[in-house]
C-alpha positions in Angstrom: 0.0 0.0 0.0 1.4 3.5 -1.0 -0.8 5.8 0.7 -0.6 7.4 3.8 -3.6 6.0 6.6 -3.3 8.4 9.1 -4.4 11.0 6.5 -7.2 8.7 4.7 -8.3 8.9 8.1 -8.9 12.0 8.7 -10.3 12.4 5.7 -12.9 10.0 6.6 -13.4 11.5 9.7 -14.0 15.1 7.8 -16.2 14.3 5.6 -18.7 11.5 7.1 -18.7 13.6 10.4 -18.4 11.6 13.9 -22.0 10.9 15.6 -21.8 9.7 19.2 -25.0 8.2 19.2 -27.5 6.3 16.7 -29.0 7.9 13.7 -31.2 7.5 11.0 -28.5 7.9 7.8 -30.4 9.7 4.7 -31.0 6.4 3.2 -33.1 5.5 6.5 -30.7 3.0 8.1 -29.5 2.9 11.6 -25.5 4.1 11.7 -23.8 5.7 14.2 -20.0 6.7 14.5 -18.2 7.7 11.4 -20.8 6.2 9.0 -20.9 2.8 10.5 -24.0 1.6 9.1 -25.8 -0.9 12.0 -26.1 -4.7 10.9 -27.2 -7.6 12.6 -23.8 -8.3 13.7 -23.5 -5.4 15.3 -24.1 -5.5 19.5 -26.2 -1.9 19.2 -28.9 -3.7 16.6 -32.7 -3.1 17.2 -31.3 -0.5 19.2 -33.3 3.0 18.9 -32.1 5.8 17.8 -30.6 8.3 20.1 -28.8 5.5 22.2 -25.5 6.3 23.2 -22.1 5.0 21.3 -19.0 5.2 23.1 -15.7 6.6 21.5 -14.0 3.4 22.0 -17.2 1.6 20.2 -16.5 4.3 17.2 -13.3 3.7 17.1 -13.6 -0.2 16.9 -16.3 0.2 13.9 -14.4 2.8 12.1 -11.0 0.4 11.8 -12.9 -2.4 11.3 -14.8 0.0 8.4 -11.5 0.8 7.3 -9.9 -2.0 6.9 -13.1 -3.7 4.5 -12.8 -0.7 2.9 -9.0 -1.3 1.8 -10.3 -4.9 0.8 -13.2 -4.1 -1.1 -10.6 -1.6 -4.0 -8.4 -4.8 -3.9 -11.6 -6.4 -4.7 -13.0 -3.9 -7.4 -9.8 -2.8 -9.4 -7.7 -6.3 -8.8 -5.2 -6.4 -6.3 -2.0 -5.9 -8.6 -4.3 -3.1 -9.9 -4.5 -1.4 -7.0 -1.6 -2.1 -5.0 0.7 0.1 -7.6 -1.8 2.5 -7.9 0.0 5.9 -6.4 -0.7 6.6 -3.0 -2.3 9.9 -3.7 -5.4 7.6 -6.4 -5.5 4.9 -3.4 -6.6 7.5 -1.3 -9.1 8.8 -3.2 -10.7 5.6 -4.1 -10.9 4.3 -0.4 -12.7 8.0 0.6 -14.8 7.0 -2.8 -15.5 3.2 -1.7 -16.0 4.1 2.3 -19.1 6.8 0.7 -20.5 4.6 -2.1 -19.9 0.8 -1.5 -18.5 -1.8 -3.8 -21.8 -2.4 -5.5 -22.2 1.4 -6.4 -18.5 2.6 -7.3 -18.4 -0.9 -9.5 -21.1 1.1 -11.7 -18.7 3.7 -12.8 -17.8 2.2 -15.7 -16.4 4.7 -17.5 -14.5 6.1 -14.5 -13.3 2.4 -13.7 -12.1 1.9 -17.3 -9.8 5.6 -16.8 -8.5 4.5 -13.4 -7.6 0.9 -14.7 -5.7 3.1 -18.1 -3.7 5.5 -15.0 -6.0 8.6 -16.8 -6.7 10.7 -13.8 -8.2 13.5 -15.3 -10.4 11.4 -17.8 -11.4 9.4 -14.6 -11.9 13.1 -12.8 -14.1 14.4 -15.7 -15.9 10.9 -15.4 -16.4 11.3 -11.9 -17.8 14.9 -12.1 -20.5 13.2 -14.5 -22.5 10.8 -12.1 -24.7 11.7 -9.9 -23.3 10.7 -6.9 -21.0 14.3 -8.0 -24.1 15.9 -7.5 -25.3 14.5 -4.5 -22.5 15.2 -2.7 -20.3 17.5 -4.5 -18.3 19.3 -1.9 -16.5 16.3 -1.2 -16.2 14.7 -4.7 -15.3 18.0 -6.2 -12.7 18.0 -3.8 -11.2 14.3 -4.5 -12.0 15.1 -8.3 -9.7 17.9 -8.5 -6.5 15.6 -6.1 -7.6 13.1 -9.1 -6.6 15.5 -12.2 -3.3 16.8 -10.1 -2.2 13.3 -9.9 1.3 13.0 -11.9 
């Protein structure tokens, strides 16, 4: 892995935002933390919203987050894909996977295709034209233009 965790971190942390207790997430599904959506698995299921999450509890979900997240590129753009990617593209794709899933980011086809030729800027433009840019496009505009700096 090239790219620097501590920073993906914080990134993470910026841009899902931290909650300390349970919430409904704008797709109607309990989460809590930063963006840890609540399954079965999960000790605080069928809990109601509003319950309290420790920081420790956040913390735990968060890495364990993380770390799928890191899997799931290996998954989606091959693992001696994505290992050589540059740090700087690594980055951007595990902020990208942690806020639309495997399922979702495996859709942008045309963005896919650019990342998998090492064309940021085509996969920048291509990323600007979904509508996941539009739904959020503070923080895609802002992984969009890192994307198109990319040497």
């Amino acid at each position: 892995m090239n790219f620097d965790i501590k920073r993906v971190r914080e990134q993470l942390y910026i841009d899902e935002g931290v909650e300390h207790s349970i919430y409904v997430d704008h797709l109607g599904y309990p989460t809590f933390g930063v963006g840890h959506l609540i399954t079965k698995t999960d000790p605080e299921y069928g809990e109601p919203v509003g319950t309290p999450i420790s920081q420790i509890r956040i913390d735990t979900a968060f890495d364990e987050d993380f770390e799928t997240m890191i899997r799931e590129c290996y998954h989606l753009y091959g693992a001696g894909i994505f290992h050589h990617l540059p740090g700087e593209v690594q980055e951007i794709l595990i902020n990208m996977m942690f806020n639309l899933g495997r399922p979702r980011l495996g859709k942008f086809v045309k963005f896919n295709q650019a990342i998998h030729g090492q064309n940021w800027k085509e996969a920048a433009k291509e990323g600007r034209d979904s509508r996941w840019y539009n739904q959020v496009t503070n923080r895609a505009e802002r992984l969009m233009s890192r994307l198109e700096e990319v040497e």
